[in-house]
N, C-alpha and C positions, 0 to 999 in steps of 0.2 A: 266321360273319361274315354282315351282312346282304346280301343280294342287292341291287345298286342296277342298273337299267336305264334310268335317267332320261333320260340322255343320247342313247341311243339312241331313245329314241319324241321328244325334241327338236321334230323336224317328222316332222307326219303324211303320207308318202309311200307310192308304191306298193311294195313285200314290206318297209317297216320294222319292223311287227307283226309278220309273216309269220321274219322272223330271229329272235325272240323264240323260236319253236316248238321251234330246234335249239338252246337252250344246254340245259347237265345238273343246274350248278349251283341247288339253288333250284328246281326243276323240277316238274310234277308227275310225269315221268316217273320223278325219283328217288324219291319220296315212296311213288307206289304201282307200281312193278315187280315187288316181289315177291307179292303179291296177284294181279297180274293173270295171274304165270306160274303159282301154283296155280289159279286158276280155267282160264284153257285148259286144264293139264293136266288137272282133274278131266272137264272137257267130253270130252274127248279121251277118256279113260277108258271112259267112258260110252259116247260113240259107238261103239267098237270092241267095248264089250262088245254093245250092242245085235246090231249088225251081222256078227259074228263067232261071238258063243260062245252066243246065246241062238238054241232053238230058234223054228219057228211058232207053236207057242200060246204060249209065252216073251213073244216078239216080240208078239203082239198082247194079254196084260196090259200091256206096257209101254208100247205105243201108250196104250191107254184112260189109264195112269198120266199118260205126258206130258199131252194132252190137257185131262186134269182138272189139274192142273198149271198150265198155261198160262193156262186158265181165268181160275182164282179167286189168282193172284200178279198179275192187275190189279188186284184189290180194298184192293191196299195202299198208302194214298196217299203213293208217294215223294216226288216233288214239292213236297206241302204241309209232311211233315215235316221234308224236308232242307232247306228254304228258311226255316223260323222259327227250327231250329236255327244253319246259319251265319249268321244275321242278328244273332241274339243275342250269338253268339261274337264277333260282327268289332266290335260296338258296345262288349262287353267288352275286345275287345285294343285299339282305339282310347280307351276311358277308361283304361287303364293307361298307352297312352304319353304321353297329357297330364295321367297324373299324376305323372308323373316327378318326382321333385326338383332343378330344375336352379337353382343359385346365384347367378346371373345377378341379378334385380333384387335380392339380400339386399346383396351385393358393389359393386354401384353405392351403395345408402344406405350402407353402412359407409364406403366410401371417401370420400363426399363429408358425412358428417356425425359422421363421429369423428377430429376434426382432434390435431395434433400429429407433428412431423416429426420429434422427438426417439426416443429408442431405444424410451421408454416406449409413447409412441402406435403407432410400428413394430408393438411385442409387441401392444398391445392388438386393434389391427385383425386384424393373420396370427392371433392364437388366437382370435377372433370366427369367422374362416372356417375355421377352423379344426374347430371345435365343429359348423359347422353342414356342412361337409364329413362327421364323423367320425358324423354322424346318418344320413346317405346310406348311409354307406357299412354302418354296422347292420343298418339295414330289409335293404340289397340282399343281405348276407349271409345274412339267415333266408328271403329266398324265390327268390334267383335259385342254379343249380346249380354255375355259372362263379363267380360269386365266393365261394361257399364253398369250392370246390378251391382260390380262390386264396388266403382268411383260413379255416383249419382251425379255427384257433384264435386268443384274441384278443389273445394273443401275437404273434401276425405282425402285426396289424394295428398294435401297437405297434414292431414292426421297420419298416413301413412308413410309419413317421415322422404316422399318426395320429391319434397318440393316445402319451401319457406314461406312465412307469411306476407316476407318481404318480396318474396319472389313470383309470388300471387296476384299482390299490387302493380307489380311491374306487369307482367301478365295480360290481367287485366286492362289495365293504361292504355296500352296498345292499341288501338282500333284496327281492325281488317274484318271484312265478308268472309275470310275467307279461314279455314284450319291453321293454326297456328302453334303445330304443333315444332314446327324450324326454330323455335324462338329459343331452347332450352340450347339449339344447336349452334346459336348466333352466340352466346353466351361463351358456348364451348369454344368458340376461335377465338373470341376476344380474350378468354381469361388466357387458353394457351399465348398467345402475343404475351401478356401482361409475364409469364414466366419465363418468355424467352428475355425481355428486358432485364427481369429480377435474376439472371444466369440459371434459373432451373434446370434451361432447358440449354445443351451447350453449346449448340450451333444452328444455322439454319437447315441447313442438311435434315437433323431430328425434328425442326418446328415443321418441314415440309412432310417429313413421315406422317406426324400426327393429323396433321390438315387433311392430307390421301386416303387415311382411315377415316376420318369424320365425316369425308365424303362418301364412300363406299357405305357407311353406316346409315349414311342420310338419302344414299339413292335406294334405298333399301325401304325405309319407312317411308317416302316418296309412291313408290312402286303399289306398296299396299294402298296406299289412299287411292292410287287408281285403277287397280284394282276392285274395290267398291265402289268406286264411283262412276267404270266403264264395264258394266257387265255384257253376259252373250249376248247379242241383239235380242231382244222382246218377240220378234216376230218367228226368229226360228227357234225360239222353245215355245211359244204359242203352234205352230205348224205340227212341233213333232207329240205336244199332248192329245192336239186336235185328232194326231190320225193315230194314235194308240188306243184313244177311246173310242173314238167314233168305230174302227179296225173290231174291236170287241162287244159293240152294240151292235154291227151284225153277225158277229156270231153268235150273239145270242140266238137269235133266230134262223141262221142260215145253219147253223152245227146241231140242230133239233133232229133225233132217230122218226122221220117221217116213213111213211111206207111208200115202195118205189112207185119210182112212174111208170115204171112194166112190167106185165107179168114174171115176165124170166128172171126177174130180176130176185125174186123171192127166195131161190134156192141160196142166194149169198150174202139176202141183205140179215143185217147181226142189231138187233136193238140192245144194246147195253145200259138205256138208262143214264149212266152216268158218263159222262164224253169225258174220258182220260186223257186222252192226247190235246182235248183243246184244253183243258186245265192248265198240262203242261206249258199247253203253248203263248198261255194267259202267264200263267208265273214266271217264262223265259224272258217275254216281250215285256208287261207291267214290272218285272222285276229290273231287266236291265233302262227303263225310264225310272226308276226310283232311285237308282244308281248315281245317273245322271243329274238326279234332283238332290242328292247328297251331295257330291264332291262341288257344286257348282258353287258353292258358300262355306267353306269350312271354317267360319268364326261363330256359328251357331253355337245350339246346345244338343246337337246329336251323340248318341256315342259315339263316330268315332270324326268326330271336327277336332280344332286343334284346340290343347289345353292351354289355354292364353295366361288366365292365373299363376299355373305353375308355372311356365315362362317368366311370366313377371319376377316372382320369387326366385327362381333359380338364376335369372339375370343381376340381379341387385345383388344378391349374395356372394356370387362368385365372382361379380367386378370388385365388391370393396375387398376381398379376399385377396384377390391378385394384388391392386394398387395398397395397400397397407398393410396387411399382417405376413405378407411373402415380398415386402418391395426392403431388398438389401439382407434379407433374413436367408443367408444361405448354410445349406448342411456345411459338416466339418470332409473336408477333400482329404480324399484316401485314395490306395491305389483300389483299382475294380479288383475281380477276380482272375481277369483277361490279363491282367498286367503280362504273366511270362507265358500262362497260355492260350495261344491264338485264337481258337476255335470253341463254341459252346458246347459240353459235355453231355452228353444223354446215356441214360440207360443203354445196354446192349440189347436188351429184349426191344428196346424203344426204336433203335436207332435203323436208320433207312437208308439206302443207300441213297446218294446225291446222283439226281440226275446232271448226262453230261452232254446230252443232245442224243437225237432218236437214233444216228446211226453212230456211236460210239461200240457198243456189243457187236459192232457184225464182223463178220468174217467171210473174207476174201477167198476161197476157197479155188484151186487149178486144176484146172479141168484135162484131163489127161487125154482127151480124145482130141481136143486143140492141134488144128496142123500145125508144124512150127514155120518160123518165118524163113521168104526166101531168101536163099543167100543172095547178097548183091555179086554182080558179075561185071563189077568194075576191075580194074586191074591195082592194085595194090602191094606194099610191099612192108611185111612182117618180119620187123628184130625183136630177138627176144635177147636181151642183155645181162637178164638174170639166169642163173645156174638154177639145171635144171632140179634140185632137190627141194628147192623154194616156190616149185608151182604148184597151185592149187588144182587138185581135180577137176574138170568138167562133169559140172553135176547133168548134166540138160546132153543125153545120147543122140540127138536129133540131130545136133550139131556135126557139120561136114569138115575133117581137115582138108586144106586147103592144098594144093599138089603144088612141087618143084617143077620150077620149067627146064628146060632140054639142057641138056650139058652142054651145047655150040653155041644157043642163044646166053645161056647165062654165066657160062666163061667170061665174058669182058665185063659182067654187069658184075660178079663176083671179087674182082680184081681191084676193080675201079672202087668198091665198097669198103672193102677189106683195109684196103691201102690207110686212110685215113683214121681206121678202128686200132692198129698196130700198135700206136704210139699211148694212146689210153688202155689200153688193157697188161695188167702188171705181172702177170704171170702165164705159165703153158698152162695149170690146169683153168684157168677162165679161157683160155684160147679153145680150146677141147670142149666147153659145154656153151661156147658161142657158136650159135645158128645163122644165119643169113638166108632169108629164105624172099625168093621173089613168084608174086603171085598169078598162077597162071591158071585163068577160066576152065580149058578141056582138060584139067588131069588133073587126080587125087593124091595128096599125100599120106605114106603107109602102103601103097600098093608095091608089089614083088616086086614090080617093073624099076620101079624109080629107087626106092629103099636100094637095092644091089646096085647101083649109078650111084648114088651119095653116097656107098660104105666106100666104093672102090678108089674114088677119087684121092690123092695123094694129099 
């Protein structure tokens, strides 16, 4: 059965991971214990014999042996080869499980496009799913372990109500070398045809849907047969057992607490007995190859391979579910709860606000040390037409009023202005709060000078 821990890593807390460590099921502890009780005890062996039963010259070929040992069992690139291996393999058990066959969208098109409430349309949709169940359930026999203990033969498969005894015969008849698991699938476009004639089905349009799914379903149980029948190449999982073991038979000897080759050497060297870090470094390496030895077949009977059985079951159930007991069977239409209000309801304790993009909250903030801008020093000329009780304050003091030019220069510019303004303006008081002002770069307006020249003018 497979291992599910989902719920438990849920939320990421402090020892949630950390519980993972102690279950057994599923584990790598179960996977590699017994491996790791021979390799202790061969170490174990060794050390006692070192230590015990061999004599001084004994003891010091075995020294040089470890030594040279320990050496040249760097030179084996574990790391590189165990990490292309399970890369390869998890990409492989990952394309097998989304090639599964699941009958899900075949079950939707049948239901909703081979109409007929009658007994006839009944039979026609359940053996539609029928057919494309009884294809699943072929493929999974020739390559999963589980469900060939559970179809021996294809006789049980017919006691297990998938398949007809007429349909056995047929089956059977057939001559081919080769899996013939497409036959339930040949079935399935011919009967669909046979309903598009009889108007089940109501145009070609829908008979093309179904055909699209049948195919999809079929490159699917296709996939898996080769799948099993195109594995990793032999040679590079042969390469990468050869050098995890071999990698470990000599540390059995080269990772032995020998006494140094130098004197000096003695103030630092640490006999511990027991090599903890090669342990570790046994259970990281044998553990991540037994990994690779799991996911590389997952229709076994490991814990966690795929549960094919319950597939079976869960498939068969919920296609005749779809195509007969839900096909035209629909609830009574009401309005929802949405009908007048737009938006779904939550608690106020609950409720969050809706994000609206990262720079929504900010603020634009003016910065008061900011020079203001220059004024331009083009020559321009500013009417103001409206009375002056309807103008808005200048909020922005930076701002420079702009100066009347001379009374010589702008006599005839005044005149010539004025002239054509006379006739649009309907009264003396708009005459009295109209300005004409022409703009002149070297002089401000508001200054003593010019204010007393604009009062006095006539």
């Amino acid at each position: 059965m497979t291992v599910s821990y989902t719920l438990k890593v849920a939320n990421a807390k402090f020892g949630g991971f950390t519980k993972l460590l102690f279950r057994w099921k599923g584990s790598i502890y179960k996977l590699l214990y017994r491996e790791f009780l021979v390799f202790c005890f061969l170490y174990g062996f060794i050390s006692i014999l070192y230590r015990c039963v061999l004599d001084n010259t004994q003891q010091e070929v075995f020294e040089r042996l470890a030594r040279h040992c320990n050496k040249f069992a760097k030179l084996i690139p574990m790391s590189f080869v165990l990490g292309f291996y399970v890369t390869q393999a998890f990409q492989r058990w990952w394309g097998q499980y989304t090639s599964f066959p699941l009958p899900d969208n075949l079950m939707m098109v049948v239901s909703g496009n081979v109409h007929g409430t009658d007994e006839r349309g009944r039979l026609l949709r359940r053996t539609l799913m029928r057919y494309a169940n009884l294809s699943s359930v072929l493929i999974l026999r020739s390559i999963s372990t589980r469900v060939r203990k559970r179809f021996p033969a294809l006789e049980d498969i017919v006691e297990a109500g998938f398949m007809t005894a007429d349909e056995l015969k047929k089956l059977n008849h057939l001559y081919s070398d080769f899996n013939k698991y497409w036959m339930p699938l040949t079935w399935f476009a011919n009967l669909a045809s046979q309903a598009r004639k009889e108007g089940r089905v109501n145009d070609d349009i829908a008979l093309r849907l179904l055909m699209d799914e049948l195919n999809n379903y079929r490159s699917k149980c296709s996939m898996l047969f080769h799948y099993d029948w195109i594995s990793i190449p032999l040679v590079y999982t042969q390469v990468v057992t050869v050098a995890v073991y071999s990698f470990f038979m000599f540390c059995l000897i080269g990772r032995q607490f020998v006494k140094p080759e130098k004197p000096d050497e003695d103030k630092i060297h640490l006999d511990l007995y027991v090599p903890i870090f090669t342990l570790l470094e046994f259970f990281f390496y044998a553990g991540w190859l037994k990994v690779g030895e799991l996911i590389i077949n997952p229709f076994g009977e490991d814990d966690d391979d795929f549960e094919t059985n319950q597939l079976i079951d869960r498939n068969i159930q919920v296609s005749m579910l779809a195509v007969d007991d839900m096909h035209h069977n629909l609830p009574l239409l009401e309005k929802d709860k949405y009908w007048v209000d737009k938006g779904p309801s939550y608690p106020s304790a609950t409720m969050k606000p809706v994000f609206m993009g990262s720079t929504h909250d900010m603020r634009i903030l003016e910065d008061d040390n900011e020079e203001p801008l220059a004024t331009p020093k083009t020559q321009m000329l500013a009417i103001n037409v409206w009375p002056t009780t309807h103008k808005k304050k200048q909020k922005n003091k930076s701002l420079q009023q702009l100066c009347l030019c001379c009374r010589s220069k702008c006599k005839g510019e005044r005149s010539r202005l004025e002239q054509p303004m006379k006739s649009s303006i309907p009264s003396a008081l708009q005459q009295q709060h109209m300005i004409i002002q022409h703009v002149c770069p070297d002089k401000l307006l508001g200054s003593p000078e010019t204010t007393g020249q604009a009062n006095q003018e006539p």
